[in-house]
VOPAGU-2260 file (C-alpha; in pm, 1 decimal, decimal comma):
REM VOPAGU-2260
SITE   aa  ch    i         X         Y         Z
SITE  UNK   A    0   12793,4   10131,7   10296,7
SITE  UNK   A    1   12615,6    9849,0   10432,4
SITE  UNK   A    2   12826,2    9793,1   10734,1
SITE  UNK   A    3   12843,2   10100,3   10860,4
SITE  UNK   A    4   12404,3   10095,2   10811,8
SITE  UNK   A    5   12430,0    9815,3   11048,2
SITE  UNK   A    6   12677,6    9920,3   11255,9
SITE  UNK   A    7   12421,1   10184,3   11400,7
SITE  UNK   A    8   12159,4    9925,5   11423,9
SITE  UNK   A    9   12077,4    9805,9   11756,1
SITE  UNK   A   10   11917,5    9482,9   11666,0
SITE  UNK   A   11   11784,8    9272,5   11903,3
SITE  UNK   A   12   11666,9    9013,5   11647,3
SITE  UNK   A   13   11909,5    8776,2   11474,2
SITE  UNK   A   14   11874,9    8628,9   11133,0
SITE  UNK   A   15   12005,8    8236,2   11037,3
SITE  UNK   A   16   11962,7    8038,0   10673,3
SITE  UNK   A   17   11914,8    7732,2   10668,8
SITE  UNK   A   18   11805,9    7464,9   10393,5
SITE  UNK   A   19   11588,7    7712,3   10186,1
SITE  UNK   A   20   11433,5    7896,9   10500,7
SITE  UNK   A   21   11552,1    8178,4   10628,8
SITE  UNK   A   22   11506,1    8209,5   11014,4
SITE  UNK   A   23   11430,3    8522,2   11253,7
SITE  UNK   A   24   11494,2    8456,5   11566,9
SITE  UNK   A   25   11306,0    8681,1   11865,2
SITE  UNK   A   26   11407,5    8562,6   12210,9
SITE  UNK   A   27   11300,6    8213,3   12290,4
SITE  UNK   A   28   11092,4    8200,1   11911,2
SITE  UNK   A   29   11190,6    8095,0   11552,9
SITE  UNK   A   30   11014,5    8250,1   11258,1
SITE  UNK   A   31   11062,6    8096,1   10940,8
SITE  UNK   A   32   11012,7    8271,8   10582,2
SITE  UNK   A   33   10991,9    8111,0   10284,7
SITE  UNK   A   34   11208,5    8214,2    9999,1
SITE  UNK   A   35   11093,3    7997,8    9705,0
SITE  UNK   A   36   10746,8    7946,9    9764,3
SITE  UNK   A   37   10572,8    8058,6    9471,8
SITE  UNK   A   38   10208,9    8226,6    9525,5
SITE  UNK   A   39    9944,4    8040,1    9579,3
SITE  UNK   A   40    9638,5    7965,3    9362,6
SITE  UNK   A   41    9299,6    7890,4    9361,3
SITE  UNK   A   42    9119,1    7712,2    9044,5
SITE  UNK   A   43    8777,8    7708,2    9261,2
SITE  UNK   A   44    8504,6    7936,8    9432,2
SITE  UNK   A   45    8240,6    7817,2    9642,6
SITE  UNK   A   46    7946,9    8029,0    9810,8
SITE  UNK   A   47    7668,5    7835,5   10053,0
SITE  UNK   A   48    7354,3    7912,3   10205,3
SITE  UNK   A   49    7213,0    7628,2   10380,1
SITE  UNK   A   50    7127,6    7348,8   10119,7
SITE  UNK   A   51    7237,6    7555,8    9867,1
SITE  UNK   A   52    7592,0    7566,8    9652,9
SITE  UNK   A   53    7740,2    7785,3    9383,7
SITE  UNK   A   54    8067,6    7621,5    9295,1
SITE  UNK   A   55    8271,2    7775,4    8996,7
SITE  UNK   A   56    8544,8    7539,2    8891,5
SITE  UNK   A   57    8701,0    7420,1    8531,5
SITE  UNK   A   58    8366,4    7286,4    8422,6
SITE  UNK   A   59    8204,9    7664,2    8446,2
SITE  UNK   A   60    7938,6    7770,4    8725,5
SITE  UNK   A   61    7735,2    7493,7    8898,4
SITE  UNK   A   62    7463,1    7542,3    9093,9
SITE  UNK   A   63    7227,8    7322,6    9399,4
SITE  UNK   A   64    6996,3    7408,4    9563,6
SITE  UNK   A   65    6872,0    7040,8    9702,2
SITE  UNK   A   66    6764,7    6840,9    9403,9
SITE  UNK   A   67    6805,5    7134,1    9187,3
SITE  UNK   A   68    7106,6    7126,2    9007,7
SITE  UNK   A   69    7187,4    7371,8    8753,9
SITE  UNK   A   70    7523,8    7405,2    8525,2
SITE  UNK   A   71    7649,8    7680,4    8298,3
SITE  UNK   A   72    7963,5    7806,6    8087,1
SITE  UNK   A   73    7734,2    8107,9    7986,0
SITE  UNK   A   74    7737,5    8032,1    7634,9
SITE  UNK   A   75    7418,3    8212,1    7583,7
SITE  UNK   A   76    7564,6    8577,8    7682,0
SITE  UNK   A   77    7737,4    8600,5    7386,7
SITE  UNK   A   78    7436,6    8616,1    7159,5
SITE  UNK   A   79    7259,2    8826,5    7436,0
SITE  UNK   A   80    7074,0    9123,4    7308,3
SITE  UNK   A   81    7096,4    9292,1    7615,7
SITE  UNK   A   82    7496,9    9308,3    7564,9
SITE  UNK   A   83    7543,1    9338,3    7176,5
SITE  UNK   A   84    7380,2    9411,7    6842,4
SITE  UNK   A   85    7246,0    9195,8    6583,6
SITE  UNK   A   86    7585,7    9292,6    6383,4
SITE  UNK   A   87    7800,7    9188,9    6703,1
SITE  UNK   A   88    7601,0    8851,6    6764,8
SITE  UNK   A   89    7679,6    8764,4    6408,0
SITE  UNK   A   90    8026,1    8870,0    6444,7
SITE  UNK   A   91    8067,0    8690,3    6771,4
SITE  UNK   A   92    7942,4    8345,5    6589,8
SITE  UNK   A   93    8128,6    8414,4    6282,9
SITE  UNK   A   94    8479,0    8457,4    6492,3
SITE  UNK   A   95    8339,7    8158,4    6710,4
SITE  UNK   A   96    8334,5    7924,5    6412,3
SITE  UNK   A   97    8669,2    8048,1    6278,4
SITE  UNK   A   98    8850,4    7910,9    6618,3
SITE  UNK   A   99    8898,3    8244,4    6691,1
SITE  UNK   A  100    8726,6    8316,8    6995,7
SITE  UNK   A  101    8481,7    8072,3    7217,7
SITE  UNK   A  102    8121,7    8086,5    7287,5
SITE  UNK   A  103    8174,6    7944,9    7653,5
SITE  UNK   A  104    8307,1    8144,9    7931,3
SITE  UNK   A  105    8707,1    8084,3    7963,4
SITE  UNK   A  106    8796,3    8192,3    8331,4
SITE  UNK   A  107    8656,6    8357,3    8622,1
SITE  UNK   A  108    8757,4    8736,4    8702,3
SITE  UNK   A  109    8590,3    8767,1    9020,5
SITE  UNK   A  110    8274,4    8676,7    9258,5
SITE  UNK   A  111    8128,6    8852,1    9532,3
SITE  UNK   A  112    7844,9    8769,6    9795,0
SITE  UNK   A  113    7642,6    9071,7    9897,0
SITE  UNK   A  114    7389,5    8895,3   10178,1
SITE  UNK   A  115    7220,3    8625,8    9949,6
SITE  UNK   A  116    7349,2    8764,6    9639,4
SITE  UNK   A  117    7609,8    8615,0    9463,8
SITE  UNK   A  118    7764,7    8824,3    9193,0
SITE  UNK   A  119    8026,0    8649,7    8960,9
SITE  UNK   A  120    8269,9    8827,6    8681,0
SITE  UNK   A  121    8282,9    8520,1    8401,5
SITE  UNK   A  122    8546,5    8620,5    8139,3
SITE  UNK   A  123    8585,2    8525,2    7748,3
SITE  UNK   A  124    8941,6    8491,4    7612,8
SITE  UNK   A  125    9053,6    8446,1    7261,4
SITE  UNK   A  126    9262,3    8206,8    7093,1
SITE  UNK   A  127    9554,7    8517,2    7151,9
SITE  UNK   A  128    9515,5    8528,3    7499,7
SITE  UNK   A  129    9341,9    8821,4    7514,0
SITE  UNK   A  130    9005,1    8906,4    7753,1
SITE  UNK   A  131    8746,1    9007,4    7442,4
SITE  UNK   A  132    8430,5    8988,8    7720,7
SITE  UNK   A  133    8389,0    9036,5    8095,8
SITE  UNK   A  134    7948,7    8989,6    8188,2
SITE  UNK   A  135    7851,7    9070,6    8544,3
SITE  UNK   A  136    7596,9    8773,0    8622,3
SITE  UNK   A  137    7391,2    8753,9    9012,5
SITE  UNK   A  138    7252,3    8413,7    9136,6
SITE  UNK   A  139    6976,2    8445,7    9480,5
SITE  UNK   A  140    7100,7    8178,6    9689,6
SITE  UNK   A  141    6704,4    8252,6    9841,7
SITE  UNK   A  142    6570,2    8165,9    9552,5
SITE  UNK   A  143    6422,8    7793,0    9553,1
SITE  UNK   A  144    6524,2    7739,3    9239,5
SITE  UNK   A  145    6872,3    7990,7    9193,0
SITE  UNK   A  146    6943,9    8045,3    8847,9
SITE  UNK   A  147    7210,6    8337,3    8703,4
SITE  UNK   A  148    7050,8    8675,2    8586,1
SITE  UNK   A  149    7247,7    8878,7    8334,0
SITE  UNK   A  150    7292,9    9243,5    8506,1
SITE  UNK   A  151    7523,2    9314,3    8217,8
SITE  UNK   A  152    7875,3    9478,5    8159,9
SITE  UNK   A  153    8086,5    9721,3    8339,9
SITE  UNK   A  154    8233,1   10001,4    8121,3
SITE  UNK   A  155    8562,3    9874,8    8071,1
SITE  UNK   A  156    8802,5    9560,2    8112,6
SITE  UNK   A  157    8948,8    9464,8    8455,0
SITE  UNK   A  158    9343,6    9338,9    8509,0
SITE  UNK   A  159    9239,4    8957,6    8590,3
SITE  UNK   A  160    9462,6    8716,5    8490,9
SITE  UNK   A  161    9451,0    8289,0    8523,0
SITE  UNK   A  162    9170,9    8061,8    8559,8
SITE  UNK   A  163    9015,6    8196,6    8901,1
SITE  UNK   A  164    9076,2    8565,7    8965,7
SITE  UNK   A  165    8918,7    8793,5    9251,8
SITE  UNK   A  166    8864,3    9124,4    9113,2
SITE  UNK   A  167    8514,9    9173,4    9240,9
SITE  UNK   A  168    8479,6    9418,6    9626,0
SITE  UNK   A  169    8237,7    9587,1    9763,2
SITE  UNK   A  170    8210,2    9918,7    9757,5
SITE  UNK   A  171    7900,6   10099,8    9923,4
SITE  UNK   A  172    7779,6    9735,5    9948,3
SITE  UNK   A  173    7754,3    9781,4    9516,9
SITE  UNK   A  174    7977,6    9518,9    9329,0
SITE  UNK   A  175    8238,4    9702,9    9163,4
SITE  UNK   A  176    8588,0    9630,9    8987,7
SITE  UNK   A  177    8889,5    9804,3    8899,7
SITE  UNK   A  178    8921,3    9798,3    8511,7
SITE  UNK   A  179    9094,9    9965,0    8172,8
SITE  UNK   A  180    8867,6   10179,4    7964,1
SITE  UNK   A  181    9077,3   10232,6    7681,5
SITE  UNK   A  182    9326,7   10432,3    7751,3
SITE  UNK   A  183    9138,5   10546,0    8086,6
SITE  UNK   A  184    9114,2   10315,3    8430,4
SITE  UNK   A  185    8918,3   10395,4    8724,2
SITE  UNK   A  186    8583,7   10206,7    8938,8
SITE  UNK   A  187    8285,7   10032,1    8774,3
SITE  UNK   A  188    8067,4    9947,1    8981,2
SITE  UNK   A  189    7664,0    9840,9    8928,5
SITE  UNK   A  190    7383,2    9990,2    9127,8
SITE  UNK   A  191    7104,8    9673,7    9137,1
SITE  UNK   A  192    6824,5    9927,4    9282,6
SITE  UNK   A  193    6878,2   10135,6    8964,3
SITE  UNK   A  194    7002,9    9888,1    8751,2
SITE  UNK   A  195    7247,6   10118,6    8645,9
SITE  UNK   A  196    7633,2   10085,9    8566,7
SITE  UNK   A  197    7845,8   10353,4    8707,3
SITE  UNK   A  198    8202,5   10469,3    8636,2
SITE  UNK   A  199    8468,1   10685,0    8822,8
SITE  UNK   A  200    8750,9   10826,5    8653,6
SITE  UNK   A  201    9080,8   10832,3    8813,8
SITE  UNK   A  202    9369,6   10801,3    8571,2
SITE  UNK   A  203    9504,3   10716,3    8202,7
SITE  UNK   A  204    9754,6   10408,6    8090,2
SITE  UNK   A  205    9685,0   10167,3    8441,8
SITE  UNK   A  206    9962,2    9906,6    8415,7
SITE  UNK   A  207    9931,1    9733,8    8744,3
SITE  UNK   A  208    9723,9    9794,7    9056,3
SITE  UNK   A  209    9739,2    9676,1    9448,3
SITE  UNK   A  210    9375,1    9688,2    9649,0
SITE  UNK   A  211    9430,3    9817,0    9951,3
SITE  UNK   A  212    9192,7    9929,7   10223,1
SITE  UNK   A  213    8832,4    9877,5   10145,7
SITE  UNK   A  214    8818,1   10218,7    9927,8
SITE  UNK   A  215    9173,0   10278,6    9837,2
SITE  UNK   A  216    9448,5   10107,2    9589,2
SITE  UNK   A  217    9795,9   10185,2    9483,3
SITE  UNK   A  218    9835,6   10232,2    9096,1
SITE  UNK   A  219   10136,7   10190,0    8856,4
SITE  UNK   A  220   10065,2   10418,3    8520,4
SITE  UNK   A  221   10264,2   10437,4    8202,8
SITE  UNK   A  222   10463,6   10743,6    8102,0
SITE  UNK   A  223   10610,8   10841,3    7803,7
SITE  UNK   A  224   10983,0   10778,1    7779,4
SITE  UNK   A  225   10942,6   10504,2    7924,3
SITE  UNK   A  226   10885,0   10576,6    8281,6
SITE  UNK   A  227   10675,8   10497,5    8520,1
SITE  UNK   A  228   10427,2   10620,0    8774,2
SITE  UNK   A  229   10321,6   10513,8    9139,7
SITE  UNK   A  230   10047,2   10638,9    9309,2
SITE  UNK   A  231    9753,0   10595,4    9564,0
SITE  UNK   A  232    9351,1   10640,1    9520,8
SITE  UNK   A  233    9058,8   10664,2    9667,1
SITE  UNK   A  234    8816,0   10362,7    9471,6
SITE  UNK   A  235    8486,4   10601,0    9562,5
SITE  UNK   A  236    8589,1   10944,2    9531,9
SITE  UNK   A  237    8906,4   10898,2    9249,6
SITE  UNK   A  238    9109,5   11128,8    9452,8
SITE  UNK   A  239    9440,1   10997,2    9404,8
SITE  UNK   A  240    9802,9   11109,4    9551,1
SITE  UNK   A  241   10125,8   11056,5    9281,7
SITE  UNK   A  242   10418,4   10968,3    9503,7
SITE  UNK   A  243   10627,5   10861,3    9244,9
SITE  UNK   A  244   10854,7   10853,0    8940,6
SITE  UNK   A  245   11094,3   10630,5    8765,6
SITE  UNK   A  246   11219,0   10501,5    8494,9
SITE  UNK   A  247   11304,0   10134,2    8609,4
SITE  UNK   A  248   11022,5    9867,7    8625,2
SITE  UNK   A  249   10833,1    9921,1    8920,9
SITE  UNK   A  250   10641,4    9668,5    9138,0
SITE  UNK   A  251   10410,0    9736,7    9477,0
SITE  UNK   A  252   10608,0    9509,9    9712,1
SITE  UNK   A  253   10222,3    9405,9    9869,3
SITE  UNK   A  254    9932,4    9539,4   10037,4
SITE  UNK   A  255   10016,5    9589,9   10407,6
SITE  UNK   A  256   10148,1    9905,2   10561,8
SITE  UNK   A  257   10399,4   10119,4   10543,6
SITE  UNK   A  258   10318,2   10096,1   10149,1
SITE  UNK   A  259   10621,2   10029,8    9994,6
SITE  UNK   A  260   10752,3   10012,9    9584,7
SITE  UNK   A  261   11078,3    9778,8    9459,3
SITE  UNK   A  262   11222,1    9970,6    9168,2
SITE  UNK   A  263   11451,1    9716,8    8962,0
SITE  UNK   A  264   11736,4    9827,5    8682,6
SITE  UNK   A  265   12039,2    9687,4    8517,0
SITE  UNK   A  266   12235,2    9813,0    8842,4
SITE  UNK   A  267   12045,6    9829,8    9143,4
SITE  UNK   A  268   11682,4    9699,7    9332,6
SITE  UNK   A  269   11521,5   10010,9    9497,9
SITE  UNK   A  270   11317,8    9979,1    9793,0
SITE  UNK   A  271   11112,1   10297,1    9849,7
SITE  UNK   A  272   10856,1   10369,1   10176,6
SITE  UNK   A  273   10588,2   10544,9    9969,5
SITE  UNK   A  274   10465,6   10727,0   10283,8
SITE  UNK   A  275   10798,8   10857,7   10405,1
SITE  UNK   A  276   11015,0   10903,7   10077,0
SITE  UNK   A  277   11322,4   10678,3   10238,9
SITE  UNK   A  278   11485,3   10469,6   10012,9
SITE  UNK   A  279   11775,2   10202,0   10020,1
SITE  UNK   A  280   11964,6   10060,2    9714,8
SITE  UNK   A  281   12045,9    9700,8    9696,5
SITE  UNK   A  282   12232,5    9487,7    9462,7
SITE  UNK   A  283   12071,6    9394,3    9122,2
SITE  UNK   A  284   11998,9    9016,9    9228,2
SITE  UNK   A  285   11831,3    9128,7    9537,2
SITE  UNK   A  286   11472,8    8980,1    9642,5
SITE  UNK   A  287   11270,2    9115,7    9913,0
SITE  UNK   A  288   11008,8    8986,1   10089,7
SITE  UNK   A  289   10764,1    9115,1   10357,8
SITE  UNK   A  290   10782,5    8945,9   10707,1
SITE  UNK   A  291   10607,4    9008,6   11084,8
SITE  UNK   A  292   10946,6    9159,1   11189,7
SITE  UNK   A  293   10997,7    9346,6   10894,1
SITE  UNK   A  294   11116,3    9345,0   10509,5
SITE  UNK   A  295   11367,1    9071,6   10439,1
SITE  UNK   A  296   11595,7    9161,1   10124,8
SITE  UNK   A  297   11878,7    8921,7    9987,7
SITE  UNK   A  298   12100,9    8803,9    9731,5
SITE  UNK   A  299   12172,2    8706,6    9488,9
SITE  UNK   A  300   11820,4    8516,2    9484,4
SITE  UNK   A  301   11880,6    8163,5    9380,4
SITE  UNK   A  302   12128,4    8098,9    9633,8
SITE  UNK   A  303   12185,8    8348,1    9909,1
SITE  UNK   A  304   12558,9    8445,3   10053,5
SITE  UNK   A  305   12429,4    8757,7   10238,5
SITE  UNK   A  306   12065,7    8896,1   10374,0
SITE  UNK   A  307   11909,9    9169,5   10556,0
SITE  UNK   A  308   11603,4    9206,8   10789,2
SITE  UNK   A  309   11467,8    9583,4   10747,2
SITE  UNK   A  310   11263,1    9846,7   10941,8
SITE  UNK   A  311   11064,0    9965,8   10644,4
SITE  UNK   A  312   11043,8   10298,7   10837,3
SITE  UNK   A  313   11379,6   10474,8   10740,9
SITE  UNK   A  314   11529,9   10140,0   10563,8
SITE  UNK   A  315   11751,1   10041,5   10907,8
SITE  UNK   A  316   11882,0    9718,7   10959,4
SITE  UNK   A  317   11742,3    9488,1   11246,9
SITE  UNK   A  318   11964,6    9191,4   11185,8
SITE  UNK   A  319   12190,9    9086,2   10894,5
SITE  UNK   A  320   12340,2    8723,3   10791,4
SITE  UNK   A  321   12596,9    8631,1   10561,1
SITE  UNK   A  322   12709,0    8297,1   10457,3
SITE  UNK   A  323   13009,1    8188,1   10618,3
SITE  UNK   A  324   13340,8    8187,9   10458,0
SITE  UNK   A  325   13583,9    7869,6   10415,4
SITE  UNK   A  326   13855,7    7870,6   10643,6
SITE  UNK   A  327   14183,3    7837,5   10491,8
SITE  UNK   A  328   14200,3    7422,5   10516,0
SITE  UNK   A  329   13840,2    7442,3   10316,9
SITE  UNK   A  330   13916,9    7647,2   10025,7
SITE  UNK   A  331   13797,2    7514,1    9719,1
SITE  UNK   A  332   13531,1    7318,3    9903,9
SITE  UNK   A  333   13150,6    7338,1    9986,3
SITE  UNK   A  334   13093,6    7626,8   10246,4
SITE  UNK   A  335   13005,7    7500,5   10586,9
SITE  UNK   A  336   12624,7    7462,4   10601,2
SITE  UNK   A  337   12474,2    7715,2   10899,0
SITE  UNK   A  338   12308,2    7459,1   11188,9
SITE  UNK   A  339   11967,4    7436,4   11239,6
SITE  UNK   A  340   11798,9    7623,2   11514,6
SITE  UNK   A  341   11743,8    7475,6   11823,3
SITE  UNK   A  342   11427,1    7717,7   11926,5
SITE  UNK   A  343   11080,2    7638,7   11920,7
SITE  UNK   A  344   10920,7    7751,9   11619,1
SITE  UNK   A  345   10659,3    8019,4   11619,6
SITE  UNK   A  346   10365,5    8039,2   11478,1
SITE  UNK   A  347   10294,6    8272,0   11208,1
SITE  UNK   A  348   10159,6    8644,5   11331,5
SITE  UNK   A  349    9901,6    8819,1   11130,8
SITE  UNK   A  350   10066,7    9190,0   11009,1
């Protein structure tokens, strides 16, 4: 069990909570986490060169370039030749006059700057929520006068989600983007010398996917029966590596290495090292969290009586806390809250 995983732990960290914040403690420092922070988001992109500003926000793209100012919710690509047929224009303003979809560009799924290009991902959505058109537009901040040029549309969707998304990397200095292809996924990228759209192949039924390296990402894929599959490929090539199998719902827990998967059912969290196959089950209402000194699991997650700081490794404890029990004059009563730390705080340490 749990105590005799920590009895053969030689931790020489030690682990306090206190007020919301958990606190690691490494000699003389103090390194707080976070528990119920929730992620943050941007509603804004901005690119400069010299004098010159694009600025995507809630009002669309906006462009400056001294007293050249330039504004856009891409209302025109819908009707665009270059993207649809006569039939699909009409059908576009037909649906567009029903309510059902919108003429103007809804979100943002991703910009890029490639030296003085700027290449931006503007996305349509529908009155159910759903992305109906993606258009891959470039702006020359060298230009004295920088307006957007239509290159066109990948082949296939990508997985962005809210207002301001950042789906767009480089790859081979080419803008590219992870997206769906019906039942297919794999990298779309655009060749400007060409003026060409490319697409690699790597797998069927994409359900979630973590960018990794500059080249490489970890997938989740559907399965029949209602399992699921974890995996890692290479962006370029489409080589990919399946490292695993389950049925419960999977998650990558984030980007940094040793790549690691939480695997949640009715009875247990899962954490899994995807590069050495060691595993630890936790209770149900566990939540983990990466940190410099480790992964940080505990539970339940509202309000936590008992936590554990992790070498991702082979899953061994480097410092445990539980919340301390009422003596026998204090039963019934609130638990005795832990004191706060006396160290100096650290700052935070990049992974």
């Amino acid at each position: 069990g749990l105590a005799l995983f920590f009895a053969a732990s030689q931790a020489q960290l030690s682990l306090e909570y206190y007020q919301g914040l958990f606190l690691i403690q490494d000699g003389p420092y103090v390194f707080p986490v976070v528990t119920q922070a929730k992620p943050e988001t941007s509603n804004y992109v901005r690119f400069r060169r010299g004098d010159t500003y694009n600025v995507w926000d809630k009002r669309g793209l906006s462009i400056r370039a001294g007293h050249w100012i330039y504004d856009t919710r891409f209302k025109e690509l819908v009707v665009s030749p270059k993207l649809f047929s006569p039939d699909q224009i009409k059908a576009n303003v037909a649906s567009a006059a029903r309510g059902e979809r919108t003429l103007e560009a809804s979100a943002l799924a991703g910009s890029l700057r490639l030296g003085t290009d700027v290449y931006f991902l503007p996305r349509w959505i529908d009155k159910k929520g759903y992305t109906w058109l993606e258009a891959l537009v470039r702006v020359d901040l060298s230009a004295a006068t920088p307006k957007p040029q239509l290159m066109g549309r990948f082949d296939g969707m990508s997985l962005a989600s809210g207002v301001v998304d950042n789906r767009l990397f480089a790859l081979n200095d080419l803008p590219a983007c992870v997206v769906r292809r019906r039942s297919d996924w794999g990298t779309a990228s655009y060749d400007p010398l060409a003026e060409q759209f490319l697409f690699t192949n790597i797998g069927q039924r994409l359900k979630a996917y973590a960018h990794l390296e500059v080249n490489a990402a970890a997938y989740i894929e559907a399965l029949d029966g209602g399992q699921s599959r974890v995996g890692v490929a290479d962006l370029e090539t489409g080589v990919r590596n399946d490292v695993l199998e389950d049925r419960g719902s999977i998650r990558i827990l984030d980007t940094y290495r040793p790549l690691c998967a939480v695997v949640k059912t009715l009875d247990r969290v899962t954490l899994r090292n995807l590069q050495t196959s060691a595993a630890l089950d936790l209770p149900p209402d566990a939540a983990v969290q990466r940190t410099p000194y480790g992964v940080l699991a505990w539970w339940p997650q509202a309000a936590p009586e008992h936590a554990i700081l992790l070498d991702p490794a082979r899953w061994e404890g480097v410092a445990d806390w539980k919340l301390p029990a009422p003596d026998d004059a204090g039963m019934g009563e609130e638990p005795v809250p832990v004191k706060p730390p006396t160290r100096p705080f650290a700052k935070s340490r990049t992974q």
